[in-house]
Backbone atoms as SQL, in Angstrom:
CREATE TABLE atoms (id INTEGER PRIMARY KEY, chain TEXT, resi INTEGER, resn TEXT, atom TEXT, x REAL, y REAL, z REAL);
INSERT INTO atoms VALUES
  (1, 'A', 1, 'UNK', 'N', 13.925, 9.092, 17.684),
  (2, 'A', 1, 'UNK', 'CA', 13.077, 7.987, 17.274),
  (3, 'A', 1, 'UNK', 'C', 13.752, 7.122, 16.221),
  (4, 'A', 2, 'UNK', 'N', 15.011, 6.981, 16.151),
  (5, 'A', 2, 'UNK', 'CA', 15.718, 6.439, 14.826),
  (6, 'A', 2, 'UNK', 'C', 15.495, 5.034, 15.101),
  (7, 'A', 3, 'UNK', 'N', 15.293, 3.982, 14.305),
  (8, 'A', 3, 'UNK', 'CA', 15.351, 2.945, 14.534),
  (9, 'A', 3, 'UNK', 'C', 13.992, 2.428, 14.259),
  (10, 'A', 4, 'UNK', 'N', 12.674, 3.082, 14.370),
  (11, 'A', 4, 'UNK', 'CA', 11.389, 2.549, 15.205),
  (12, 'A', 4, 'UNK', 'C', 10.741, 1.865, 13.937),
  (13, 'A', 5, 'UNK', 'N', 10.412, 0.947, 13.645),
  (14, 'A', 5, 'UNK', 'CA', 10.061, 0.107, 12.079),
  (15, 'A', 5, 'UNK', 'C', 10.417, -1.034, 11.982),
  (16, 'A', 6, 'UNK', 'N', 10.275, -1.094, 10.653),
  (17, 'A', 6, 'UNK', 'CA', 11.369, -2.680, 9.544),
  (18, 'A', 6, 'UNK', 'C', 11.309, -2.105, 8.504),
  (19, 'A', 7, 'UNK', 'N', 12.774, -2.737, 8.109),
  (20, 'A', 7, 'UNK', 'CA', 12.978, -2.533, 6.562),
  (21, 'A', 7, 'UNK', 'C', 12.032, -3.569, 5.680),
  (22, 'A', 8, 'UNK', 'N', 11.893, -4.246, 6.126),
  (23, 'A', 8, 'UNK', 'CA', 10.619, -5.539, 4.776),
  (24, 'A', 8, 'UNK', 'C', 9.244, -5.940, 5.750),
  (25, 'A', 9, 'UNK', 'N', 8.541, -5.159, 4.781),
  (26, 'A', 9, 'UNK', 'CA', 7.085, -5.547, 5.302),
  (27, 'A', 9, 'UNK', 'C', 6.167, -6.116, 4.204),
  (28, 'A', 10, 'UNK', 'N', 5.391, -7.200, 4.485),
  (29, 'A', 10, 'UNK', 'CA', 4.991, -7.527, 4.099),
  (30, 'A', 10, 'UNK', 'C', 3.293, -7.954, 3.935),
  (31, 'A', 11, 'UNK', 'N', 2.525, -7.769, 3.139),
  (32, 'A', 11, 'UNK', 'CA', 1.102, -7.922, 2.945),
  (33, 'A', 11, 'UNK', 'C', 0.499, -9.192, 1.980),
  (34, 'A', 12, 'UNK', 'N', -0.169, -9.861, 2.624),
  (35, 'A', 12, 'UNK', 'CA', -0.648, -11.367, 2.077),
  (36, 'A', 12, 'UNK', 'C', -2.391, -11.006, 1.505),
  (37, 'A', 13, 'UNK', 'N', -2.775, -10.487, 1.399),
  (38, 'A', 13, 'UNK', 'CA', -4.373, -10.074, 1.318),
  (39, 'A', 13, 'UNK', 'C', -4.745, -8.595, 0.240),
  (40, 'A', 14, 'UNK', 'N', -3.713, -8.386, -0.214),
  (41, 'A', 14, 'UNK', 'CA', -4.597, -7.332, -1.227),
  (42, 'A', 14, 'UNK', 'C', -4.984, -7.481, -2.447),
  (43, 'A', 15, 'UNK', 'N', -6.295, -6.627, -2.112),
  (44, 'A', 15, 'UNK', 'CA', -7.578, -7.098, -3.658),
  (45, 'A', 15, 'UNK', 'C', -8.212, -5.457, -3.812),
  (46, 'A', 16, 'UNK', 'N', -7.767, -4.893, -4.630),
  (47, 'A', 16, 'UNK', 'CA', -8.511, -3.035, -4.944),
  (48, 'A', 16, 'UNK', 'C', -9.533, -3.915, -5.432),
  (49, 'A', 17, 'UNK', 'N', -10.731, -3.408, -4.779),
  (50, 'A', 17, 'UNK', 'CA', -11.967, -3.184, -5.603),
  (51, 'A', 17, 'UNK', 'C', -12.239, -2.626, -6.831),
  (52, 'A', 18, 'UNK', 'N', -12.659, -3.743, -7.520),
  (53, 'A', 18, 'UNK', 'CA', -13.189, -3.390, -8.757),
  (54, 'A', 18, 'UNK', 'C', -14.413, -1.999, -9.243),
  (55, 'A', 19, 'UNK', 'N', -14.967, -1.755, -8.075),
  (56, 'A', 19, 'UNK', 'CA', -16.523, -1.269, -8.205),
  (57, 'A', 19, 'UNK', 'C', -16.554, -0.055, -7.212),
  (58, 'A', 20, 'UNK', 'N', -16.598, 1.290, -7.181),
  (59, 'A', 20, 'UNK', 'CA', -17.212, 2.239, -6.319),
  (60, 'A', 20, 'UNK', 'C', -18.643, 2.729, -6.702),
  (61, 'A', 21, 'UNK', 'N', -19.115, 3.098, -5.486),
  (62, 'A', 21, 'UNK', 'CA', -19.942, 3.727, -5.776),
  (63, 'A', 21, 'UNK', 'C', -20.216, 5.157, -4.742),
  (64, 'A', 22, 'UNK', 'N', -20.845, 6.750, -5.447),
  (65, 'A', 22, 'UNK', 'CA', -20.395, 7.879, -4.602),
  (66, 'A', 22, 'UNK', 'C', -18.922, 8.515, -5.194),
  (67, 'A', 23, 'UNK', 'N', -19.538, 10.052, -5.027),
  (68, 'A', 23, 'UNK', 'CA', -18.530, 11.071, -5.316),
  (69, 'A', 23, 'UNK', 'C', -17.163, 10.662, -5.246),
  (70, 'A', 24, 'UNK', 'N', -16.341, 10.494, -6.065),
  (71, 'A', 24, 'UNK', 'CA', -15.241, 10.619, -6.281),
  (72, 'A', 24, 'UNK', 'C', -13.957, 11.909, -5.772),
  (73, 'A', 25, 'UNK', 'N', -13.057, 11.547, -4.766),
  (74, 'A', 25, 'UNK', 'CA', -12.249, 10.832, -4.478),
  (75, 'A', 25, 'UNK', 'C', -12.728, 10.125, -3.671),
  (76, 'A', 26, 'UNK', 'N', -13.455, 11.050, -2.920),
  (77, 'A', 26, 'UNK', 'CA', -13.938, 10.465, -1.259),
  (78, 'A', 26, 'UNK', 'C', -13.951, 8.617, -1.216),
  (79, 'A', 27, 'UNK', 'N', -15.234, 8.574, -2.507),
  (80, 'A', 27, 'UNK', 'CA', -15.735, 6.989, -2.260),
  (81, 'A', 27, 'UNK', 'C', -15.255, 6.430, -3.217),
  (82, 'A', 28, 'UNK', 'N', -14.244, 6.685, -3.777),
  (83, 'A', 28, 'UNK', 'CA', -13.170, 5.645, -4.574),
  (84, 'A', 28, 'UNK', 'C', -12.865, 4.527, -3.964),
  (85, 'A', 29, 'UNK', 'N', -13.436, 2.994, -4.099),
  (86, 'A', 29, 'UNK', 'CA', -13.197, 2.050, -3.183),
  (87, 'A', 29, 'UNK', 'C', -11.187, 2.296, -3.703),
  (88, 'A', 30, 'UNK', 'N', -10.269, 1.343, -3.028),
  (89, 'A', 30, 'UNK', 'CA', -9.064, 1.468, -2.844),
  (90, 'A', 30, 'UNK', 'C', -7.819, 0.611, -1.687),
  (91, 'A', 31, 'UNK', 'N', -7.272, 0.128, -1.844),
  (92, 'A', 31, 'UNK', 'CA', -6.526, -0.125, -1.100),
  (93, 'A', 31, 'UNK', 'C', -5.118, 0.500, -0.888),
  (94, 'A', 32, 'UNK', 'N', -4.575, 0.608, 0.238),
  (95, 'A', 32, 'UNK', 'CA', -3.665, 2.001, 0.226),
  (96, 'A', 32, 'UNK', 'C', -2.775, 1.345, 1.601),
  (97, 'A', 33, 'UNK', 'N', -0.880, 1.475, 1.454),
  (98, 'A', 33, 'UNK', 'CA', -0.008, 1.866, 2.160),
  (99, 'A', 33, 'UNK', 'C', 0.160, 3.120, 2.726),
  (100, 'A', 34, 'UNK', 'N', 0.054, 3.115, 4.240),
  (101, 'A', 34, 'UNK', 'CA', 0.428, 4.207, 4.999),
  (102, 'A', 34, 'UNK', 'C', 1.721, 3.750, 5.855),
  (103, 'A', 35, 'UNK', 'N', 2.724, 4.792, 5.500),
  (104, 'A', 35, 'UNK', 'CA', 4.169, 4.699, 6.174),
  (105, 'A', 35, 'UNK', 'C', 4.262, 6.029, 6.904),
  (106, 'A', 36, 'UNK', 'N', 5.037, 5.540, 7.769),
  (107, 'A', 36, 'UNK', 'CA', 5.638, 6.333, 8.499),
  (108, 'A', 36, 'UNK', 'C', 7.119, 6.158, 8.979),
  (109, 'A', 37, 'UNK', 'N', 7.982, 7.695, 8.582),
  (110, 'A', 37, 'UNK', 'CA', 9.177, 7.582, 8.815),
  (111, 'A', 37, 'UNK', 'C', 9.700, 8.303, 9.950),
  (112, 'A', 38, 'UNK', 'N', 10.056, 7.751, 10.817),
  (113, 'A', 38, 'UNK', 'CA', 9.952, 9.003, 12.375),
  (114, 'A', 38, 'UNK', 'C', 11.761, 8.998, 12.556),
  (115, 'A', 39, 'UNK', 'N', 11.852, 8.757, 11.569),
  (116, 'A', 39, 'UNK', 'CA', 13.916, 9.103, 11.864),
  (117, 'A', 39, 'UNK', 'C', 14.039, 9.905, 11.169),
  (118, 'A', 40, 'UNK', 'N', 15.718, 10.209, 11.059),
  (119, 'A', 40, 'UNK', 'CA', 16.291, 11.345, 11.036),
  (120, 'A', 40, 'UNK', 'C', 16.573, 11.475, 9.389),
  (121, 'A', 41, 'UNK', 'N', 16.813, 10.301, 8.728),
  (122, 'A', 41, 'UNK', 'CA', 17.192, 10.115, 7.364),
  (123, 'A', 41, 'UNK', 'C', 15.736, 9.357, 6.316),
  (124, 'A', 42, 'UNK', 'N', 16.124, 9.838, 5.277),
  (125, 'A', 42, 'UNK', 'CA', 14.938, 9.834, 4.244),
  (126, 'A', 42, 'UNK', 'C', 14.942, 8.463, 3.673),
  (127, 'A', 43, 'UNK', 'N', 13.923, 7.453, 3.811),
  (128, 'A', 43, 'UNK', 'CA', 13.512, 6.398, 2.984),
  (129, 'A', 43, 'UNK', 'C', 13.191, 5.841, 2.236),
  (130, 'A', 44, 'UNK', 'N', 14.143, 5.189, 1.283),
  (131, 'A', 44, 'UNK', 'CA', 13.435, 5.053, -0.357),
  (132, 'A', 44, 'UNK', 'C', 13.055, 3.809, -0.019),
  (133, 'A', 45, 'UNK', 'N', 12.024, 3.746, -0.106),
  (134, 'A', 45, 'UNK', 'CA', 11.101, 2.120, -0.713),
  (135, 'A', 45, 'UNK', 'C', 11.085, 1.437, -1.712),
  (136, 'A', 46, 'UNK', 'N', 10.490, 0.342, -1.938),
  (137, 'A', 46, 'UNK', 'CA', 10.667, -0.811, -3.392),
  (138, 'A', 46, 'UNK', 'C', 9.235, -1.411, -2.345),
  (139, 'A', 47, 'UNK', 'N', 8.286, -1.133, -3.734),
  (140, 'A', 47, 'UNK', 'CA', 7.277, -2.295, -3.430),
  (141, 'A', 47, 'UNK', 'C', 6.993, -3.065, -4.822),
  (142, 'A', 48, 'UNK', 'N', 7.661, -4.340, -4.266),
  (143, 'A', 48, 'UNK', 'CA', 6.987, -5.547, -5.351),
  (144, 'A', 48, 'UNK', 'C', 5.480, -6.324, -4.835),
  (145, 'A', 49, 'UNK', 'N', 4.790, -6.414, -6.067),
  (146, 'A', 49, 'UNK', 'CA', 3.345, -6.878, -6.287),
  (147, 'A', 49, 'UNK', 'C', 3.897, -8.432, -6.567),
  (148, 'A', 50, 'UNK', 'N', 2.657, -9.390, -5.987),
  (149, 'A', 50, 'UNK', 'CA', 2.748, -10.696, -6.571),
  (150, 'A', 50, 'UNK', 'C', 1.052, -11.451, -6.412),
  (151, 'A', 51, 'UNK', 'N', 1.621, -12.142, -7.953),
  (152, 'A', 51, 'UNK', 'CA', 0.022, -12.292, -8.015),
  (153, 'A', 51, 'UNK', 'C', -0.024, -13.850, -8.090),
  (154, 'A', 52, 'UNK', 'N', -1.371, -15.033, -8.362),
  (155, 'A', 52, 'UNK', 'CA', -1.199, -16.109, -8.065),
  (156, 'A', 52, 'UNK', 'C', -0.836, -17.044, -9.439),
  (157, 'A', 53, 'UNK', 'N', -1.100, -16.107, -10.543),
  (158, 'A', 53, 'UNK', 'CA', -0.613, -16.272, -12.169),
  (159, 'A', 53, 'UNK', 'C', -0.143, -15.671, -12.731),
  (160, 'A', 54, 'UNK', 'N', 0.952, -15.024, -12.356),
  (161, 'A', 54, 'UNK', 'CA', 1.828, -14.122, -13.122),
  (162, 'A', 54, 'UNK', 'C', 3.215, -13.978, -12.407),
  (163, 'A', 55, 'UNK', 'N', 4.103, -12.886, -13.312),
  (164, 'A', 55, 'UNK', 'CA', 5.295, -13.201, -12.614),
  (165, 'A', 55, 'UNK', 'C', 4.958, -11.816, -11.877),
  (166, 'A', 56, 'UNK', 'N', 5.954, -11.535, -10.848),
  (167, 'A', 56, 'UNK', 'CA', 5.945, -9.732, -9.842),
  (168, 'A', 56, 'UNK', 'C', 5.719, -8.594, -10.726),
  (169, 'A', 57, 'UNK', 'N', 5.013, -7.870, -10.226),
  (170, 'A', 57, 'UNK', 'CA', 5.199, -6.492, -10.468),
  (171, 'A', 57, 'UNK', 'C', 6.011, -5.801, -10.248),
  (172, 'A', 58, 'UNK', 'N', 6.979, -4.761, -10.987),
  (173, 'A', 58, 'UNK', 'CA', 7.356, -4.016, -9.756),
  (174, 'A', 58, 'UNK', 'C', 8.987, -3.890, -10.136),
  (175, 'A', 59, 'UNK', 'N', 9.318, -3.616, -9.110),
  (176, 'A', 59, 'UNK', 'CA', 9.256, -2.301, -7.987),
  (177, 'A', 59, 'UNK', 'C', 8.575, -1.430, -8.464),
  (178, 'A', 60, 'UNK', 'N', 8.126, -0.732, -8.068),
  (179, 'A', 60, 'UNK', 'CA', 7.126, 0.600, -7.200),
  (180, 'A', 60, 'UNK', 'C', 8.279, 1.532, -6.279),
  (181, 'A', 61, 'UNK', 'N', 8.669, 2.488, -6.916),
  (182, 'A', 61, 'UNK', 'CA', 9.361, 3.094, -5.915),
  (183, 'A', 61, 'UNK', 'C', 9.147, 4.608, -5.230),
  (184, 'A', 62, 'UNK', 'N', 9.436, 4.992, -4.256),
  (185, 'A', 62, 'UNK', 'CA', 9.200, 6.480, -3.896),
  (186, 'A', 62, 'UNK', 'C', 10.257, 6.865, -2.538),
  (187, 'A', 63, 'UNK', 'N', 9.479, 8.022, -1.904),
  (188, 'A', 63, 'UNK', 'CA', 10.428, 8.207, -0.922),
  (189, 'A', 63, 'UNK', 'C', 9.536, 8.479, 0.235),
  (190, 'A', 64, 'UNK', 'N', 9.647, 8.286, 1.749),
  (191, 'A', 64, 'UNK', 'CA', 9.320, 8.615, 3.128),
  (192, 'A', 64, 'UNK', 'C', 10.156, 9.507, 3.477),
  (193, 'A', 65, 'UNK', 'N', 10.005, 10.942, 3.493),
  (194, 'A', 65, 'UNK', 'CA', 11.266, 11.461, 3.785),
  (195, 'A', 65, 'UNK', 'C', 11.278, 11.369, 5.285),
  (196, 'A', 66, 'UNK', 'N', 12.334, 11.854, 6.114),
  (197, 'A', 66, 'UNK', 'CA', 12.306, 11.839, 7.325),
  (198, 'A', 66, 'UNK', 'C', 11.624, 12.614, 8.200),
  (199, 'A', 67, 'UNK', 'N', 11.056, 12.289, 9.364),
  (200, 'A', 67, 'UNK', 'CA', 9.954, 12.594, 9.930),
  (201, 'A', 67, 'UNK', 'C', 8.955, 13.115, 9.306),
  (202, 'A', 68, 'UNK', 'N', 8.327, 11.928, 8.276),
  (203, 'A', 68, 'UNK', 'CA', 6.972, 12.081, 7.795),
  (204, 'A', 68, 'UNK', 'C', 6.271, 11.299, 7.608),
  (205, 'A', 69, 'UNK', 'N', 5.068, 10.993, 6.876),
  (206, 'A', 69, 'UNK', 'CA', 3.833, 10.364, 6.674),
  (207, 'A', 69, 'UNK', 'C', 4.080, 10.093, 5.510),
  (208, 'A', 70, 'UNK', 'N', 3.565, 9.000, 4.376),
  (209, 'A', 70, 'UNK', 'CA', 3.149, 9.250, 2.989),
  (210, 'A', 70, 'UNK', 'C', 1.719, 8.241, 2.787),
  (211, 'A', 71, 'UNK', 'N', 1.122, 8.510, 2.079),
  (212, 'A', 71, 'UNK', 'CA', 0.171, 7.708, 2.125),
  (213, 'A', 71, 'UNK', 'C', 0.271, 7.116, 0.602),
  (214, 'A', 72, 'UNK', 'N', -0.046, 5.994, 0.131),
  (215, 'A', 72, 'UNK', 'CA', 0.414, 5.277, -1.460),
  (216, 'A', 72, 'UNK', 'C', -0.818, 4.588, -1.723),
  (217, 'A', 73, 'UNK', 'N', -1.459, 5.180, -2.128),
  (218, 'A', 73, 'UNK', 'CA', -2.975, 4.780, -2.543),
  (219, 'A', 73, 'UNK', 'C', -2.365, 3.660, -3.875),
  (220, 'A', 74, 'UNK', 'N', -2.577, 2.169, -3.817),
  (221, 'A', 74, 'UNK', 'CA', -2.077, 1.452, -4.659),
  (222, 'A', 74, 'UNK', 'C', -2.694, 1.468, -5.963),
  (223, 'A', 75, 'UNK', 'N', -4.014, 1.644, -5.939),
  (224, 'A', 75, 'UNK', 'CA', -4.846, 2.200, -7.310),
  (225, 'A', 75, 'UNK', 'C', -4.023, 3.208, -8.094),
  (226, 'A', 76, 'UNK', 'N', -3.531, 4.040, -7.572),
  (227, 'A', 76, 'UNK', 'CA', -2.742, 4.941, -8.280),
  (228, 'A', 76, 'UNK', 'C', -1.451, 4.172, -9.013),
  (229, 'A', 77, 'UNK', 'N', -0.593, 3.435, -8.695),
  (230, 'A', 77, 'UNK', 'CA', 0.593, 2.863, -9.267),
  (231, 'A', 77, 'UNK', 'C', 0.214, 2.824, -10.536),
  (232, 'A', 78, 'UNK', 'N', 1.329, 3.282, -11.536),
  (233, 'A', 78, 'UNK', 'CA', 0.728, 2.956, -12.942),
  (234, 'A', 78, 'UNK', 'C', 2.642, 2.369, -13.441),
  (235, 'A', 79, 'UNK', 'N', 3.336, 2.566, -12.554),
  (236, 'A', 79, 'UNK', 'CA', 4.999, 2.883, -13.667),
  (237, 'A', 79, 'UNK', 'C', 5.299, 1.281, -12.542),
  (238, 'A', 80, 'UNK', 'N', 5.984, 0.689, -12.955),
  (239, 'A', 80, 'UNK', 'CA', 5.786, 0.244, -14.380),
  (240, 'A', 80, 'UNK', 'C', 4.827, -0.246, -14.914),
  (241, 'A', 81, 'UNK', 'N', 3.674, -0.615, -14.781),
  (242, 'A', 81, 'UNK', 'CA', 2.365, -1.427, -14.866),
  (243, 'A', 81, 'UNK', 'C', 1.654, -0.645, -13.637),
  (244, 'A', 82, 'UNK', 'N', 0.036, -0.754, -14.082),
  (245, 'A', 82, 'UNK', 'CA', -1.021, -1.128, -13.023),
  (246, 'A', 82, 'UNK', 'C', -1.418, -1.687, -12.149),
  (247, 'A', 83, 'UNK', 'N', -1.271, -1.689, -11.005),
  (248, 'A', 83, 'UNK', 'CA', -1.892, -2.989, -10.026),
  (249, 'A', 83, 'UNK', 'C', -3.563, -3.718, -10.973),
  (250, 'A', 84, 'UNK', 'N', -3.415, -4.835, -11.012),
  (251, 'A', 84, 'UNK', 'CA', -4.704, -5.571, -11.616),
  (252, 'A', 84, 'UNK', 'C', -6.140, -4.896, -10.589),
  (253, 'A', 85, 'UNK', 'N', -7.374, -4.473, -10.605),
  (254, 'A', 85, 'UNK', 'CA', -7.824, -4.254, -10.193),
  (255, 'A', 85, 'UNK', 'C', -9.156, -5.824, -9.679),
  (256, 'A', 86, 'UNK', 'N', -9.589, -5.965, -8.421),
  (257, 'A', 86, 'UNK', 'CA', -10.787, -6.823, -8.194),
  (258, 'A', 86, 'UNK', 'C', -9.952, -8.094, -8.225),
  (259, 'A', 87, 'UNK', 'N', -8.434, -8.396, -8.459),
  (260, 'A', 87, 'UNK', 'CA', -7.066, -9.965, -8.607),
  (261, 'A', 87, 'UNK', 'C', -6.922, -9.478, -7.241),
  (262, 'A', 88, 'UNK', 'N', -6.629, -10.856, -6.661),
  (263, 'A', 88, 'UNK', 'CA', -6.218, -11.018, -5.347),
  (264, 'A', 88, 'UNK', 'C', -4.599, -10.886, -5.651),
  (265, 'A', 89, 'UNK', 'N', -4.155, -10.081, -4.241),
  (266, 'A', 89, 'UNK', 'CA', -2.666, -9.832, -4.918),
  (267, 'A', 89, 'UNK', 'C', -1.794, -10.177, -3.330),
  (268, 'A', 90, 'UNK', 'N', -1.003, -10.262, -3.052),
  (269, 'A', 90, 'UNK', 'CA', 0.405, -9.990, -2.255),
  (270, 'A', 90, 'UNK', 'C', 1.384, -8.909, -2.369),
  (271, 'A', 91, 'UNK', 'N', 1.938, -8.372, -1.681),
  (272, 'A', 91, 'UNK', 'CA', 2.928, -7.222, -1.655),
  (273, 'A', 91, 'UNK', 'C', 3.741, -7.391, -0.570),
  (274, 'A', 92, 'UNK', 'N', 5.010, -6.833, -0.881),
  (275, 'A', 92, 'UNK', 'CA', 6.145, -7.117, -0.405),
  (276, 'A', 92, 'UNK', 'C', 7.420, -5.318, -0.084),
  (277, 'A', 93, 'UNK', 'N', 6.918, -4.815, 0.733),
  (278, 'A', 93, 'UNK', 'CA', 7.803, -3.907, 0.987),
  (279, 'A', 93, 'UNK', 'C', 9.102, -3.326, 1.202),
  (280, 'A', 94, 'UNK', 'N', 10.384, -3.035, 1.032),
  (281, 'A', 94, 'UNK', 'CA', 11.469, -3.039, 1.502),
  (282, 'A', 94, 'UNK', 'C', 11.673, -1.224, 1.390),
  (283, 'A', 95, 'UNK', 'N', 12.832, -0.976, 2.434),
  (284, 'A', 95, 'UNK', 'CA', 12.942, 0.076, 2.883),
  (285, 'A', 95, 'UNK', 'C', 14.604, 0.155, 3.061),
  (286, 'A', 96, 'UNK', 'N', 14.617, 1.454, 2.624),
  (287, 'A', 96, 'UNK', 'CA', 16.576, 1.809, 2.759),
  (288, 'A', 96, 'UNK', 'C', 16.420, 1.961, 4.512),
  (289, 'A', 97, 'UNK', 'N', 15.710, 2.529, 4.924),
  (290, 'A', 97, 'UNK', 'CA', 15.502, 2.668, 6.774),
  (291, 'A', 97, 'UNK', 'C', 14.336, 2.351, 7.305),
  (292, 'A', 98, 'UNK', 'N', 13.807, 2.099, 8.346),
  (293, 'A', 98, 'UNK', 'CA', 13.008, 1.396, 9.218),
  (294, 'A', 98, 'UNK', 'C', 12.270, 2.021, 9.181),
  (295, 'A', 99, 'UNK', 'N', 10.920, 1.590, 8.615),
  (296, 'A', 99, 'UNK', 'CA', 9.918, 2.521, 8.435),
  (297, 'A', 99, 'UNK', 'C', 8.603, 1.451, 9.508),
  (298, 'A', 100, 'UNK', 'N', 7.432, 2.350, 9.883),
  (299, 'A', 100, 'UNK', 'CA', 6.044, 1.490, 10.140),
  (300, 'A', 100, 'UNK', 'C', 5.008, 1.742, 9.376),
  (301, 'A', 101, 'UNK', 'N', 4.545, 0.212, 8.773),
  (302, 'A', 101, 'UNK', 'CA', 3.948, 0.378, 7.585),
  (303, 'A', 101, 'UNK', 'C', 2.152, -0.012, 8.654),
  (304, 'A', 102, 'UNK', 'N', 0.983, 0.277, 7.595),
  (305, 'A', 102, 'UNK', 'CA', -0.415, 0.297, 7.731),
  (306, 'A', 102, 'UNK', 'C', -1.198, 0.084, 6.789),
  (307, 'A', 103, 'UNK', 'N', -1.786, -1.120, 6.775),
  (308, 'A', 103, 'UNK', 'CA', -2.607, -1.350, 5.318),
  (309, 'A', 103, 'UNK', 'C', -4.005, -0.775, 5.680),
  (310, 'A', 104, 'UNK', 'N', -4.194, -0.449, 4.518),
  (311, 'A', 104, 'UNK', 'CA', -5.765, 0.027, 4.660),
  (312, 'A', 104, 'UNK', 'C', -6.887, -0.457, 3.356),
  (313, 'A', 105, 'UNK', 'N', -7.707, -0.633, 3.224),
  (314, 'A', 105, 'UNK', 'CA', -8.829, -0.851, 2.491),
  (315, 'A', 105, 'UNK', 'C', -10.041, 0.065, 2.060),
  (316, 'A', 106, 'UNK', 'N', -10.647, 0.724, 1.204),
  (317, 'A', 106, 'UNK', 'CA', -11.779, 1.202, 1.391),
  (318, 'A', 106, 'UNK', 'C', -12.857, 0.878, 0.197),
  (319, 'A', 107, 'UNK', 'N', -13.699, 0.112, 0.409),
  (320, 'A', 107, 'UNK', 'CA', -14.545, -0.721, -0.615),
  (321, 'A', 107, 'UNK', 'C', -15.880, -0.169, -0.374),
  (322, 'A', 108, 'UNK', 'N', -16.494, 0.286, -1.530),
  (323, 'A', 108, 'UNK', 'CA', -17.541, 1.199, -1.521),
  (324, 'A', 108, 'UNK', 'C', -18.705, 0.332, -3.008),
  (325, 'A', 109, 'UNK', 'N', -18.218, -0.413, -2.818),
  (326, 'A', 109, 'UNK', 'CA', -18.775, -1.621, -3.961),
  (327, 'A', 109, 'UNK', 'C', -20.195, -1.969, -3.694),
  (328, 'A', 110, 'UNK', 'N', -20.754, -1.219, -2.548),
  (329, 'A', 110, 'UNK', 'CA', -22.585, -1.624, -2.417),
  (330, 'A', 110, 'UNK', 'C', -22.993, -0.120, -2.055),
  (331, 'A', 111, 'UNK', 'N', -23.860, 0.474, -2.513),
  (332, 'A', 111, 'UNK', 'CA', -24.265, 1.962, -2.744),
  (333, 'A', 111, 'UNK', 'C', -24.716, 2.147, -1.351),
  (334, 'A', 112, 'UNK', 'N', -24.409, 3.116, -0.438),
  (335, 'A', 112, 'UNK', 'CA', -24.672, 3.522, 0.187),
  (336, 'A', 112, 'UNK', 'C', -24.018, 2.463, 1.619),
  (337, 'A', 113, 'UNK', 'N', -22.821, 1.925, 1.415),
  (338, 'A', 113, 'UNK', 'CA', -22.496, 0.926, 2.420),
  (339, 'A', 113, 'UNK', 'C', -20.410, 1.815, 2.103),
  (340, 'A', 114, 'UNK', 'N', -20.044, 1.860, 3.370),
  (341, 'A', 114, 'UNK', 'CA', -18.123, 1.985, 3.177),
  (342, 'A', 114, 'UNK', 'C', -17.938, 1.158, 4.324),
  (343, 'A', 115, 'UNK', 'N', -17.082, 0.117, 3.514),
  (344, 'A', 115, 'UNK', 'CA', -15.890, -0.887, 4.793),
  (345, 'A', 115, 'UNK', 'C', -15.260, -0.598, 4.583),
  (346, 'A', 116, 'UNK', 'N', -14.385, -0.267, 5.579),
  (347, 'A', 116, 'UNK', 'CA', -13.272, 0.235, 5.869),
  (348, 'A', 116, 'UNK', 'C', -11.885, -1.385, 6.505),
  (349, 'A', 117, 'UNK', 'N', -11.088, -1.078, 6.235),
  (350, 'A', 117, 'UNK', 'CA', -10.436, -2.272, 6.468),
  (351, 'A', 117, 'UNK', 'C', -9.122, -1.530, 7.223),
  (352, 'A', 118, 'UNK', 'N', -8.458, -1.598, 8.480),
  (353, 'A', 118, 'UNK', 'CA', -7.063, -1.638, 9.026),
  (354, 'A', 118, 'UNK', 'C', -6.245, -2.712, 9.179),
  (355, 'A', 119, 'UNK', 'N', -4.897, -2.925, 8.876),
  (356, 'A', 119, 'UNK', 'CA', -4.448, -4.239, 9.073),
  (357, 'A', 119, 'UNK', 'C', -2.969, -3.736, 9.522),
  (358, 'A', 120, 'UNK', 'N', -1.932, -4.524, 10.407),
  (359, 'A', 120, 'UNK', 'CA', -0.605, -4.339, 9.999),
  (360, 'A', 120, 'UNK', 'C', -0.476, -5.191, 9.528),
  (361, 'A', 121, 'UNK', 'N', 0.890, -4.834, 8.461),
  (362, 'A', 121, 'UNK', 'CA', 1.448, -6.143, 7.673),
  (363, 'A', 121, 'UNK', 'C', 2.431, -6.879, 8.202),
  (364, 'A', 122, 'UNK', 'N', 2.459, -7.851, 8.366),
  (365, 'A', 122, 'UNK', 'CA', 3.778, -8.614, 9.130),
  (366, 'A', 122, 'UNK', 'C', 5.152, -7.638, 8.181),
  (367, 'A', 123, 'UNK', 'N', 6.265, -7.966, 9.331),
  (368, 'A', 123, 'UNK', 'CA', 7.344, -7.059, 9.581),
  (369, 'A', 123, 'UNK', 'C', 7.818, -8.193, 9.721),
  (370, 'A', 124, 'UNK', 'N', 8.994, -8.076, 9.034),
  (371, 'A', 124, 'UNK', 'CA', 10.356, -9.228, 9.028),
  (372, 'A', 124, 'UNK', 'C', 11.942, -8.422, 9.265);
């Protein structure tokens, strides 16, 4: 499966919810990168944040090792900075190997309501 991805992916639409509501982790509203690395060699990533008044965040770095999953709940990022929480943001992915990326959403911001959001991010 070597090859199957892009190295730069990119996301135009992310906003973490400001507001959950419900047991914690479960209904932690959130927005979250899911990668997948289905080759043979291990993938270090760089994700830069960009916002519409400020300069980038970032890099954000970690690893996909080979033939695996990681999931990057963006609420979590704290090094070097925080993602702004409820700021409309942009993100920008790059990859040492070809990874397939999956945006996800989970906004729990009206009690007793979960949207769920799937997106791919354009791939360059």
């Amino acid at each position: 499966m070597a090859g199957i991805g892009a190295r730069v992916w990119a996301v135009a639409g992310g906003r973490i919810p400001p507001v959950s509501n419900g047991d914690e982790p479960e209904f932690t509203s959130f927005d979250q990168l899911c990668l997948l690395n289905a080759g043979d060699v291990d993938a270090e990533v760089e994700l830069t944040v960009y916002y519409d008044d400020q300069e980038p965040a970032g890099p954000y770095r970690w690893v996909v090792w080979a033939r695996r999953i990681r999931h990057a709940r963006l609420n979590d990022l704290i090094d070097p900075e925080p993602i702004r929480l409820g700021r409309p943001f942009g993100c920008v992915l790059t990859s040492s190997e070809p990874v397939v990326v999956q945006f996800q959403r989970q906004d729990t911001r009206l009690p007793g309501v979960v949207a769920l959001t799937d997106a791919t991010p354009y791939a360059g």
